[in-house]
N, C-alpha and C positions, 0 to 999 in steps of 0.2 A: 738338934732334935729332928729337923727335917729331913737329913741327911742321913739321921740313922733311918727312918722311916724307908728314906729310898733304896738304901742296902739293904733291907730288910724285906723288901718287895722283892728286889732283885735275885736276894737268894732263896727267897719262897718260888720264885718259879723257876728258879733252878733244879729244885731240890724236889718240887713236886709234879711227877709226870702226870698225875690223874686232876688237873687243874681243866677246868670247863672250856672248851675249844670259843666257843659262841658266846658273845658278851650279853649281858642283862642290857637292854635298853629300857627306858621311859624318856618320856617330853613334858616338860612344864612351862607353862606361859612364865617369861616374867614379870616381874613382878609383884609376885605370887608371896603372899604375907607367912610370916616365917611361921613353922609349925604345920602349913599344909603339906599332906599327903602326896606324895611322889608316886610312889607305889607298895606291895608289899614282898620288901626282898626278900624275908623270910622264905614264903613260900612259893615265889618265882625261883628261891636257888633249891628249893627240894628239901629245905633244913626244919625243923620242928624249932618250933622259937625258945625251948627251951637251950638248946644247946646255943642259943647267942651267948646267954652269959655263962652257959656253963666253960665253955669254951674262948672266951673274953673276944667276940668279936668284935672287929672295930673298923673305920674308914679311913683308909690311906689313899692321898692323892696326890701325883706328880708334883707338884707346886708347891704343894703344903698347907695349898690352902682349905680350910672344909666349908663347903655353900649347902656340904648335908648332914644330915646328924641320924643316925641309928637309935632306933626305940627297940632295946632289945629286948625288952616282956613282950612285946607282938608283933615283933618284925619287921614294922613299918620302915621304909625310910621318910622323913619330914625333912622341909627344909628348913635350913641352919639360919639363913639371913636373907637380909635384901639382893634379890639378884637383879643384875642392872645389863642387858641385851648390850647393849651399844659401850659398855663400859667393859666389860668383857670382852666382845669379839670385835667391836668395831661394825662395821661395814658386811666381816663376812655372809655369806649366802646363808651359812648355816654355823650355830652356837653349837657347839656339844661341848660337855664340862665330865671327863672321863676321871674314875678310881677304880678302889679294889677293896673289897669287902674282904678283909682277912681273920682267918678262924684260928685259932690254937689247939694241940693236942687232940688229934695231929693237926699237922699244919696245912691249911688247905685257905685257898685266895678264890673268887671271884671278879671277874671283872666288870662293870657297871658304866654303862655311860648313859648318861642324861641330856638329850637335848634340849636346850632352851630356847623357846619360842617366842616370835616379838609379838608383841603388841603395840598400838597407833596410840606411842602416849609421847610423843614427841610432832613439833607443826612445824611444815615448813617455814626458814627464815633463808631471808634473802641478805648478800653480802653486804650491800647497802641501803639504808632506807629512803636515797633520793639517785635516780639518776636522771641526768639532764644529757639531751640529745641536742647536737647545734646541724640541723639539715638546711639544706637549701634548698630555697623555693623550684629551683628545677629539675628536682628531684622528678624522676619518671616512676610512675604505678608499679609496683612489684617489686620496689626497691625493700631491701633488707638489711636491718641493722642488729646485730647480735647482741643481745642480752645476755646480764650474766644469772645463771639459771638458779632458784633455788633448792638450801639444801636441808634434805631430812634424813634425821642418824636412823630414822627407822628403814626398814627392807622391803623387797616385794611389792606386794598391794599399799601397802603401807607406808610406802615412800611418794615420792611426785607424780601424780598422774596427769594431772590438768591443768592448762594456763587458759588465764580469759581478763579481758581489760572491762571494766566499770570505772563511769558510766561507758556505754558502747559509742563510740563514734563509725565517723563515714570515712574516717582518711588511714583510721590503723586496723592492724587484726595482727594474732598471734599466731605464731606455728612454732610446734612444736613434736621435732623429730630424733632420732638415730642415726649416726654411721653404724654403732656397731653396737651390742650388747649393753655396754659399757658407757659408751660415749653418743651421752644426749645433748642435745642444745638447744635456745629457746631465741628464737627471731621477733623483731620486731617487721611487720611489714606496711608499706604504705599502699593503700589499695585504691587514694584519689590523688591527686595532684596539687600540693599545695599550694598558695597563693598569699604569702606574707602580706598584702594587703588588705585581705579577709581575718585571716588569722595571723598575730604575729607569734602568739605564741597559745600552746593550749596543754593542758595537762591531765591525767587519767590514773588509775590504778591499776596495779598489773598486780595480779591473784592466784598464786598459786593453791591448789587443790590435791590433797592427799587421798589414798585409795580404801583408808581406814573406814572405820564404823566405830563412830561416825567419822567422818572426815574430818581433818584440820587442816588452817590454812594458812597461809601469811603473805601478806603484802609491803609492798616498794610503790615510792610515787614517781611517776613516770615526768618527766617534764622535756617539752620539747622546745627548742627556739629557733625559730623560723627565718634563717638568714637570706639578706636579699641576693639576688644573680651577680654573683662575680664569676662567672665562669670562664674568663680567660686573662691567661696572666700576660701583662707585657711582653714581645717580641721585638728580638734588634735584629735589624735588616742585615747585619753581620756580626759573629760571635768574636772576632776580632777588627780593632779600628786601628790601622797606622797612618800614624802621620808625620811629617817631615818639617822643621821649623829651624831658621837661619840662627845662628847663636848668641846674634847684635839686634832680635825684635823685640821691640819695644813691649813696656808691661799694657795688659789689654792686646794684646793681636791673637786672632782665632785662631787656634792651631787645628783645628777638626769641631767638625758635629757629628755626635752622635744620634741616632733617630729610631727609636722602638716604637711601636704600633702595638694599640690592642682595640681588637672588636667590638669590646665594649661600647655602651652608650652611658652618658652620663659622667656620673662622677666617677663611676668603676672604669671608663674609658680615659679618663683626663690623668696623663703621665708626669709624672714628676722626677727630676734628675738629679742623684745624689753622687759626689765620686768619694771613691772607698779608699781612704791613704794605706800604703802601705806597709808591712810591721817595723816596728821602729821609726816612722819619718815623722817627723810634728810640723816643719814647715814646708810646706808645699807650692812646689811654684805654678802649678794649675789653680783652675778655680771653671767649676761648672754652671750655664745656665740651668737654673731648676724646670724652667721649660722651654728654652728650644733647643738645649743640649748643645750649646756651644762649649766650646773647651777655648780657655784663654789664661793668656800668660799673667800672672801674677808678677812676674820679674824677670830681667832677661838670664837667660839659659845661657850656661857656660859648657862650652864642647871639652876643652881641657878640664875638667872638673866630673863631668858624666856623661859620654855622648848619647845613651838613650834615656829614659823614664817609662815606668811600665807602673799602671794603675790602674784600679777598674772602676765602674760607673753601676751603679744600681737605678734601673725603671724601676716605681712603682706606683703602681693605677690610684685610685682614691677608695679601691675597694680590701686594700692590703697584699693584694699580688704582686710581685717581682720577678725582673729578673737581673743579670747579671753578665756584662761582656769584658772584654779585657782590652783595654786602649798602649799603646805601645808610639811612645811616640820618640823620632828619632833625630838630632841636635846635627843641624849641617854646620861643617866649619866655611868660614866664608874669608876673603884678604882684606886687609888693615883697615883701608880709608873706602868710607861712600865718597861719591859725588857730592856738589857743592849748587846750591839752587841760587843764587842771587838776583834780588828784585829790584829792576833798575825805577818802572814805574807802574802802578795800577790804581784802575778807578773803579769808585763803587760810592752811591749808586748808581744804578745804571736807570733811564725812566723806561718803562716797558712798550713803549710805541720807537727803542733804538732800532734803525735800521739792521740790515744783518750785514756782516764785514765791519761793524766797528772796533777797534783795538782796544779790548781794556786791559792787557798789562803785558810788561816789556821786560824781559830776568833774560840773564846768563846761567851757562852751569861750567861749572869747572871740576875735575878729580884730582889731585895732589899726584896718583899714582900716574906710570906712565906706559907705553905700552893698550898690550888688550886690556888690563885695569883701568886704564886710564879714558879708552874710548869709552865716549859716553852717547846712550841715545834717551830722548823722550818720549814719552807717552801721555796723553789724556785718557783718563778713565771713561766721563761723560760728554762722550764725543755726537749727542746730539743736538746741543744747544751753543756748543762751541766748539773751538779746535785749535787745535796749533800751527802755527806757521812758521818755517823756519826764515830769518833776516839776514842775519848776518853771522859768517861763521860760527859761533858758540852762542849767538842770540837766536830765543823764541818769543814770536806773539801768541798772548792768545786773544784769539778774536771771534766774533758773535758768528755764527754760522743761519742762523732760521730764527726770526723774532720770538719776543719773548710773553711772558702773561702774569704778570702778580700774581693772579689771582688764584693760577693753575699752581705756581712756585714763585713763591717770592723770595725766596734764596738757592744759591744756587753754592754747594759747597764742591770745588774742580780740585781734582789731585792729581797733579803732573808729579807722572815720576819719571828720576832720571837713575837711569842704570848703566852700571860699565860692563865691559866686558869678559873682567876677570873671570874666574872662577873656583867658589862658585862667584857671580856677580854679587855686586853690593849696588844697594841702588840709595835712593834720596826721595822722598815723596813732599812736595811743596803744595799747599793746601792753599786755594784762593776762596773767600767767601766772598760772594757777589750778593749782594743786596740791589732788589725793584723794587723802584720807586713806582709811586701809583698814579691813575690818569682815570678821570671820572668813564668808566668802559660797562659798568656794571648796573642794572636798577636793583634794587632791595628782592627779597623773595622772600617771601612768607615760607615759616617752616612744615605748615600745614597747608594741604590746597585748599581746605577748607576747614572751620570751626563751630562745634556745637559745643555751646555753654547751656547750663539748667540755673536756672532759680525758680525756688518755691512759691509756689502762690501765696498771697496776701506779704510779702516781702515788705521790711521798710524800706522805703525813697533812699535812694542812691545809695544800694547795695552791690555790691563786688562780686561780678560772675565769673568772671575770667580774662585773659590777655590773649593779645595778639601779639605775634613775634615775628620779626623779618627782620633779615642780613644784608648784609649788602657789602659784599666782597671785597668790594673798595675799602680805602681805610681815609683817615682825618674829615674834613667834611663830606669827602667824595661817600664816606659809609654813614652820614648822620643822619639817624631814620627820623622823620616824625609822622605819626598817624594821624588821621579823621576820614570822615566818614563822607562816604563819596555817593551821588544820587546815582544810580540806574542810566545806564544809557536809554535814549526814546523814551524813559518814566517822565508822565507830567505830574507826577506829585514827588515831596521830598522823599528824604527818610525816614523810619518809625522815630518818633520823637520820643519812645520811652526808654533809648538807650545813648549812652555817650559813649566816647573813646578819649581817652588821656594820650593827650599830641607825644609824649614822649615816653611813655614803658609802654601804652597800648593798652593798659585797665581797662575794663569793659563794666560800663554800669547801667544799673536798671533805674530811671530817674522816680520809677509811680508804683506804687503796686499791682501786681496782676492777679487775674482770675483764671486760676487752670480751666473755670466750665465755660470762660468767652472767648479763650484766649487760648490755644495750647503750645503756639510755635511761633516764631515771625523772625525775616533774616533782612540783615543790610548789609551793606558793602563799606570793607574800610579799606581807604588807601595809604601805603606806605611809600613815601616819599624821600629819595637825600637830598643832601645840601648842594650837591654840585652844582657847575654850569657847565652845560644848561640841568635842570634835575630832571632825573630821572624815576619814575614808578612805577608800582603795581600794584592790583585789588585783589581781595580775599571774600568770599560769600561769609558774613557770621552766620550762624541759626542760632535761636536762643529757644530754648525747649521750657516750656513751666511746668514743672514737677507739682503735683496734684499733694493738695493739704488734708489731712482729716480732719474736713470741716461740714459734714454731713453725714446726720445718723442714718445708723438704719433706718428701713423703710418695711415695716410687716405686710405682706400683701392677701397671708392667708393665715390663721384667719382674720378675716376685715375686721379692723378695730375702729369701728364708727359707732356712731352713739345705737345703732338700729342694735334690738338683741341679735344675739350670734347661736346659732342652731350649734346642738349639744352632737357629740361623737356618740356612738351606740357601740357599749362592751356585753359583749355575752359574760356574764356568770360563769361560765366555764373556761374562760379563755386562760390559755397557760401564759408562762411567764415567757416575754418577748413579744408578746400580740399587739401588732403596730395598730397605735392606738387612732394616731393624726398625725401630721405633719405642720411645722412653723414652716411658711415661706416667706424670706425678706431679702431685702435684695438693697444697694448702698452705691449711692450715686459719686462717689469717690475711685478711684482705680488702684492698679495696683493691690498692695498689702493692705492698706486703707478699706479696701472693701472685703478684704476676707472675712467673713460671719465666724460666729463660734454662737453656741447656744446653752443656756443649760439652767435648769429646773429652778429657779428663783422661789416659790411659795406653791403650797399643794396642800388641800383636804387633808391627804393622807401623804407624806412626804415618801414614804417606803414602799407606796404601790406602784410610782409612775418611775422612768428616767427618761430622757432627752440625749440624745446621738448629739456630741456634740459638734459634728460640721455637719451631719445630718440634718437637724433640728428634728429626727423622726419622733414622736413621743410613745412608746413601749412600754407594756407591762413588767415592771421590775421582777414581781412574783403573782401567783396565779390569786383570785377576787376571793375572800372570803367571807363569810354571813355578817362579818363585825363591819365591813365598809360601806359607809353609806351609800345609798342608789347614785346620788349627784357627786361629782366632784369638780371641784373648780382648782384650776392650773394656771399659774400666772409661768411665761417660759421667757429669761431675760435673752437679747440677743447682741451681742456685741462685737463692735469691727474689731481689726486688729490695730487700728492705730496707734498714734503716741502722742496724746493719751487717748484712750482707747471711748467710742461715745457707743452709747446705747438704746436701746429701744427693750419694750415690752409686749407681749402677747398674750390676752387672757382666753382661754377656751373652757369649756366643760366638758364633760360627758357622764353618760347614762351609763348606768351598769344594772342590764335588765335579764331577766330568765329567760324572756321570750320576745322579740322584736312586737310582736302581737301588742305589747302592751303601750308602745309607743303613738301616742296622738298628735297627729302633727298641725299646726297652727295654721287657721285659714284667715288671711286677708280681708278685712273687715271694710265695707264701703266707705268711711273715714280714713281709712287709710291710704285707699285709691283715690279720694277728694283730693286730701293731701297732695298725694304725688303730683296730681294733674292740676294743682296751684302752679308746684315748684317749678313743674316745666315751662309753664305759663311766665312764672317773672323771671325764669332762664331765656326766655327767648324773647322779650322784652327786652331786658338789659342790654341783650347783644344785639338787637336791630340799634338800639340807643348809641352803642358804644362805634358803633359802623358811620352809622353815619356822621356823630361830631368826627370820626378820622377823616373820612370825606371833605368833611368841612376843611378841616386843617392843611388836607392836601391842596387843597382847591385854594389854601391862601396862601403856600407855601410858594405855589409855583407861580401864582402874581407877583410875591415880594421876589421872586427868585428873578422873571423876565425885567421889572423893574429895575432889580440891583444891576444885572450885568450890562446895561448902554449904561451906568456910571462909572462900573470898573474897569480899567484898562488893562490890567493885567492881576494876575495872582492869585496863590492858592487860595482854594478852599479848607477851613479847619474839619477834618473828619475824624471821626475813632469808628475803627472796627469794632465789628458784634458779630456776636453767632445769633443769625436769623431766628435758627428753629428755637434755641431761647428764649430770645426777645419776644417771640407771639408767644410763647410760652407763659412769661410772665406777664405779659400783656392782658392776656386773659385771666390769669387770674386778680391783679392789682387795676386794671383800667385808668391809672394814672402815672402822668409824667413826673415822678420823683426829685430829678434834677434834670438841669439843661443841655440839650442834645442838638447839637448840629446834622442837618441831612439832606440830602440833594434827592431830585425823584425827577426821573426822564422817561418822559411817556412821549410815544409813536403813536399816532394813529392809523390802524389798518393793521396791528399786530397783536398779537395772544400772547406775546411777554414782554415784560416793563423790567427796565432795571432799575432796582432799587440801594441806595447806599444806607447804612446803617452804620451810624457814627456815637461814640461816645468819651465823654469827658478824657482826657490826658491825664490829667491832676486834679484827684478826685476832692480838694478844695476849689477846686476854679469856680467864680460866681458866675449865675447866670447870665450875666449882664454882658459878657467876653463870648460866648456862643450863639449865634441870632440866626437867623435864614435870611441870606441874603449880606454878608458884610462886606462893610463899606470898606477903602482901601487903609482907612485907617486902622484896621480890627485885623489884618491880615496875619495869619499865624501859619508855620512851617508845619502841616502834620501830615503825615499821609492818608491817600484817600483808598479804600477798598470795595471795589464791585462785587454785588451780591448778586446771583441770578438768581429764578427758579430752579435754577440745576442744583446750585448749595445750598438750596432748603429742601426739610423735611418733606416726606411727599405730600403731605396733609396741605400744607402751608405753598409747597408749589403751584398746586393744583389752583389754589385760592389765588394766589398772582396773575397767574395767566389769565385768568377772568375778569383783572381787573377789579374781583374785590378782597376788601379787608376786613376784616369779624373786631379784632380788636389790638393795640400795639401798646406795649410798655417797655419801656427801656430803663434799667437798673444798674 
């Protein structure tokens, strides 16, 4: 049917020369719902609508196909069905859908072409909906990665105009350009430098934008992974390795190293050696180090069987770069018989204080072969500890050339080889192992020049800080260390008696508990000692550091939390939200972590008005004051260290929330109040004349029993424990008594403004009173050390009072 149609077109314009030169055109959007109005061909071709039917007009099209339909009571044309732009022409620039409006009697054709118009009813889609980008951190700014572009079946305005990344970042941007009419393409660009340490990996949307009305879009997610810097791949110092190996060497002998370099740092620098068999070969008579790229023999190589081998060896860094050389290695044929090594006598060991010229061993060598084969010579490889001597015809010594040292080498492995002169020659390698003996030459060495151990304050009694360690180069008794603890050259007192050392591994213990706030550091000397004769030692400084406890809460300093009331903060009514209200200040006599504060709102009036900074402690208006919150508000603000477990303190403040400062009356001191005060200073300064003088007392009987005791002693320590001065008047003044029993010496000059004072306390905080005295007799004598305290290591408050010779009050804890 279609085919008559097109013969039938065919011979209408054959047949008819008065046929319309110029074609009917119209344009209709697609997708334009079937039944609309095209145009009115009727009377665009000049014909009265009656003659469509009289004359049986109708629509003939190339194809056959009809997308229009003829209304021939008015001439209209409508369209026939769905028309689909992109189903149709594709791509093209432009749709036209051409026929022929054909009339009967007479025969007469028009020709009609319609073009069809797009519309933006198609959104960009992109090929994939994830790509992933693998860059490397040394990516330099401006760097470009091609994207693949999205695509829209629609045309013109209506196809892709714009790309853009959401959310926006600092490190990408899009471009998006032309070579040529035709051919666009869509970059990814880096516009910072990235830094896999910061980011390892980060991802975005990439959005493409149609030129429609309204626009459509579609999106891909972009993902990037941020590779670290390998940026150089292994290098072999030569692209070929040849090397040459005798036919008869033994399995294990190095035939070549190969050696690749890469600039790298790290793990990406650190090479590893793999060799690459060749096709078909399964057993191999190479065999590679994976790192220092030795090549050695698996088995010996036969020259009649293959005189070369040709393999290659792969570098590769730890960052997955490689490279790749070619090793060629080439099988020397060599004559029948090696030489013959025979060992008439050798001795070993040898002790390392042997003179030099002593003979420790006596061989022949002989070759079977005779002739240049036959002549044979030797050699010593390690010809600085020893050498060879020739004796007698076909005998060699070899003997000590320069003394020896256990302790630099205690074996000494000699390989005399004997070679003939064939060739190529054959040689013989006879191996002496020499074993030194030892001679006490050595003292021990500490493997530290020095040691710092920590224990925590309040520690239980004979707890385990740490070890000392020394060698001692020697060996059997001449290296058997044992430790203890050794007094101070010129020191008239022992050592701190609150550590020990275990004679033989060197443990290191705390015998007592300490106080990180009296005590923070103290060192003694341990000696390591061997067995030999005569022995021989040497000393090490310990330091033993006491690591601070959280054993002390907070401390609120503002506002004062004393029984006196506490003046209220004044808030304006108006004040916005954030209006620093007050501040908590407390402060924690612990160090470290231990004192770090944290703070934060515990009980409030109004729980929703106030908040607290929490390392601030600032206290700020959460939201602005409203008519419903009452004038007063009272705030309790908890404050707590960071310890483990963590101790706390509390802070209560008020404040005022007024219209007008105006309204504020502030409270006057009452003459009972001032009575008061001027009591309290009264029995303050009382006490402390009181507490002055029985010290006085005490000193004054201190240094009788003290002149008295020494015409009975004849010799011996004094027991003393250190204290932190500025503490002890610390406490002193507040408690005015002596807790437990304290040993202490006090030496006064007359005609000076400073006194030295010793400040001693208990060892072992059960020790009775009764074992601490002023003044002990030789029976009482105890190892402890003694430490001077000047004016200089006290407080300047407490200085200042010694050089005067007086004292307010003392308590020792």
């Amino acid at each position: 049917m279609a085919l008559a149609r097109q013969v039938l077109c065919v011979c209408a314009l054959l047949s008819l020369p008065l046929a319309r030169a110029e074609p009917i055109r119209y344009s209709v959007a697609e997708e334009a719902e079937s039944g609309s109005l095209v145009g009115k061909l009727a009377e665009d071709a000049g014909l009265p609508p009656a003659q469509l039917s009289a004359r049986r007009a109708r629509l003939v099209s190339e194809d056959g196909r009809q997308h229009f339909r003829l209304e021939r009571a008015s001439g209209r044309l409508l369209v026939a069905g769905r028309l689909d732009r992109e189903q149709l022409c594709g791509q093209s620039a432009t749709c036209m859908l051409p026929f022929e409006l054909l009339l009967s009697s007479p025969l007469q054709f028009f020709r009609v072409e319609v073009t069809l118009e797009d519309i933006n009813d198609h959104s960009p889609v992109f090929p994939e909906e994830r790509v992933t980008f693998d860059i490397p951190e040394t990516s330099e700014a401006g760097s470009r990665f091609t994207l693949e572009g999205a695509q829209d079946l629609d045309i013109g305005s209506n196809a892709v105009q714009q790309y853009s990344i959401s959310p926006m970042n600092e490190y990408f941007s899009i471009y998006y350009g032309s070579r040529n009419e035709d051919d666009k393409y869509v970059e990814l660009v880096l516009t910072k430098p990235l830094d896999r340490e910061e980011h390892a990996e980060m991802g975005f949307r990439l959005i493409a934008v149609d030129g429609g009305s309204p626009p459509r879009s579609g999106t891909t997610q972009i993902h990037i992974i941020i590779l670290d810097a390998n940026d150089n791949a292994p290098i072999f110092k030569e692209e070929r390795y040849i090397g040459k190996v005798l036919e008869n060497m033994p399995e294990g002998t190095v035939v070549l190293t190969v050696l690749a370099t890469d600039p790298d740092a790290g793990v990406n620098g650190e090479i590893s050696y793999q060799l690459i068999q060749a096709l078909g070969q399964k057993d191999s008579a190479f065999v590679i180090d994976p790192i220092t790229g030795e090549i050695k023999l698996t088995k010996p190589l036969d020259f009649e069987s293959a005189d070369t081998h040709e393999f290659r060896v792969r570098a590769r860094d730890g960052g997955g770069l490689s490279a790749i050389c070619k090793v060629l290695v080439e099988v020397v044929d060599v004559n029948d018989n090696a030489p013959e090594v025979v060992v008439s006598s050798f001795s070993s060991p040898l002790p390392e204080n042997t003179v030099p010229g002593t003979v420790v061993a006596l061989f022949s060598v002989r070759d079977r072969d005779s002739g240049a084969n036959g002549k044979i010579s030797c050699a010593l490889e390690d010809e600085l500890s020893f050498s060879l001597r020739a004796a007698y015809k076909n005998y060699y010594e070899l003997v000590t050339v320069s003394a020896l040292d256990r302790e630099e080498r205690p074996q000494y492995i000699l390989s005399v080889t004997a070679a003939d002169a064939g060739w190529p020659p054959l040689s013989t390698t006879q191996t002496f192992t020499v074993e030194i003996s030892d001679v006490n030459d050595n003292a021990p060495v500490f493997n530290q020049s020095s040691y710092t151990m920590y224990v925590r304050e309040n520690s239980a009694a004979a707890v385990f800080v740490g070890a000392v360690s020394a060698a001692d180069a020697d060996v059997g008794l001449n290296g058997k260390v044992s430790y203890s603890l050794a007094a101070e050259e010129g020191a008239e007192q022992p050592w701190c008696s609150c550590l020990s050392v275990d004679s033989e591994k060197g443990h290191v213990f705390v015998l007592r508990p300490l106080d990180y706030e009296h005590l923070r550091q103290t060192e003694v000397t341990v000696s390591a000692s061997d067995a030999g004769s005569p022995p021989l030692r040497a000393n090490v400084t310990v330091r033993l550091v006491v690591l601070d406890e959280n054993d002390n809460a907070p401390l609120v300093l503002y506002p004062a939390q004393d029984s006196s009331p506490g003046s209220s903060e004044l808030v304006p009514v108006w004040a916005e939200a954030g209006y620093l209200v007050s501040k908590v200040v407390a402060v924690d006599a612990d160090s470290g972590q231990n004192s770090w504060l944290s703070f934060q709102l515990l009980r409030a009036s109004e729980p929703g008005l106030f908040s607290v900074g929490l390392q601030s402690g600032e206290v700020r208006l959460r939201r602005p004051v409203t008519e419903r919150d009452s004038v007063k508000q009272k705030l309790v603000v908890l404050v707590r260290d960071n310890g483990k477990p963590p101790l706390s303190a509390t802070a209560a403040l008020s404040a005022l929330l007024l219209k007008d400062f105006s309204e504020v009356r502030l409270p006057h001191s009452s003459p009972a109040s001032e009575d008061q005060g001027g009591s309290l200073t009264t029995y303050l300064i009382i006490a402390l004349v009181f507490v002055s003088l029985l010290f006085l007392v005490s000193i004054a009987v201190v240094v009788a029993r003290k002149v008295c005791g020494r015409k009975e002693l004849k010799a011996g320590p004094v027991l003393y424990a250190a204290d932190t001065l500025q503490s002890g008047l610390a406490d002193a003044a507040a408690a005015g008594t002596l807790p437990r029993a304290y040993c202490y010496e006090i030496s006064l000059t007359t005609g000076s403004g400073n006194s030295e004072f010793k400040f001693l306390k208990p060892i072992v905080p059960s020790l009775p009173p009764q074992h601490c005295a002023v003044g002990q007799g030789p029976d009482e004598e105890q190892d402890f050390p003694s430490v001077p305290v000047s004016s200089e290591d006290m407080a300047p408050d407490t200085a200042g009072a010694l050089s005067a010779g007086q004292f307010n009050a003392l308590s020792f804890n």
